[in-house]
DOMAR-851271 format. One line per 5 residues: their letters; for each residue x, y, z of C-alpha. Coordinates in Angstrom, 2 decimals, padded with zeros to 5 digits. Layout:
residues N
A = X/Y/Z; ...
***
This chain:
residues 72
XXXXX = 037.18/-010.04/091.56; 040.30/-011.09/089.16; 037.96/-014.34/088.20; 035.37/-011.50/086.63; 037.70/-009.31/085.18
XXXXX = 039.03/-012.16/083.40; 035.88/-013.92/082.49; 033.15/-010.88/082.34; 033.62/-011.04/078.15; 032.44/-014.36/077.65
XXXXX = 028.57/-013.50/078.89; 029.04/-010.24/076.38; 030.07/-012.10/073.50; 027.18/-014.35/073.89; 024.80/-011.86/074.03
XXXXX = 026.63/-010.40/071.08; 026.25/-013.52/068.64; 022.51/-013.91/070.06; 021.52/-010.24/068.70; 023.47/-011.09/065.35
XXXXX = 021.77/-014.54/065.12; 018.28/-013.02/065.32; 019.23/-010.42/063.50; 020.24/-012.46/060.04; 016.18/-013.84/059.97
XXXXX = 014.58/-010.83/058.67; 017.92/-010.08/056.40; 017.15/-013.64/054.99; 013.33/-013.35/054.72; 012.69/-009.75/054.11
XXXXX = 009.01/-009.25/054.44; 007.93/-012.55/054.67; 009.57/-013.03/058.14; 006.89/-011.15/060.09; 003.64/-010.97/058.43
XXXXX = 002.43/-007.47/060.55; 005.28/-005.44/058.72; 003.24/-005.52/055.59; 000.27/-004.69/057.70; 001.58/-001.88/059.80
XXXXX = 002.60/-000.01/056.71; 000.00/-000.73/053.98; -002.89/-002.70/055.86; -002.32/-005.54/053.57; -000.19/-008.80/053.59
XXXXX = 002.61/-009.22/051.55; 001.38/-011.31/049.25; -001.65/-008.47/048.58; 001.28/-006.18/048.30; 003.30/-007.99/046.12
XXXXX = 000.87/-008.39/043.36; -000.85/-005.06/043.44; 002.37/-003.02/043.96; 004.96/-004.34/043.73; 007.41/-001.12/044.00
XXXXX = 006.10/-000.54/047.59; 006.45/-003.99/048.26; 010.22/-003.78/047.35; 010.53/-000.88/049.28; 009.05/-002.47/052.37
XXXXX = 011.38/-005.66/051.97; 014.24/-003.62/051.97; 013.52/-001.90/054.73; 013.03/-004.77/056.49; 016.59/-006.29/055.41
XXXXX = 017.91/-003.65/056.55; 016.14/-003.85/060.05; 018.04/-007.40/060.23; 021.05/-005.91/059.13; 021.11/-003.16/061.92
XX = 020.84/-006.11/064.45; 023.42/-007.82/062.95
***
């Protein structure tokens, strides 16, 4: 039982830097990082998006950053 109390942080921490790993992808790619964000809001891709909105797009990338950020 002392052997856990003493070690039972290590399996946390790694879970810790796995959430914060996975988490800095979207903050890096925004949008682009999964292509059924774009979808899920506006039924287009980002690229479609991009160049016939491009404030919404913004808006949707942040979001997403943000999303990464949460993780992180």
């Amino acid at each position: 039982m002392e052997w856990l109390r003493r070690h039972a942080w290590q399996p946390l921490l790694g879970m810790t830097a796995l959430i914060a790993i996975l988490g800095l992808n979207p903050v890096a790619q925004g949008i682009h990082e999964d292509p059924t964000v774009p979808l899920a809001f506006t039924g287009r891709s980002a690229d479609q998006l991009q160049s016939d909105n491009p404030d919404s797009f913004r808006l949707i990338d942040v979001q997403a950053r943000f999303t990464g950020l949460d993780l992180s």
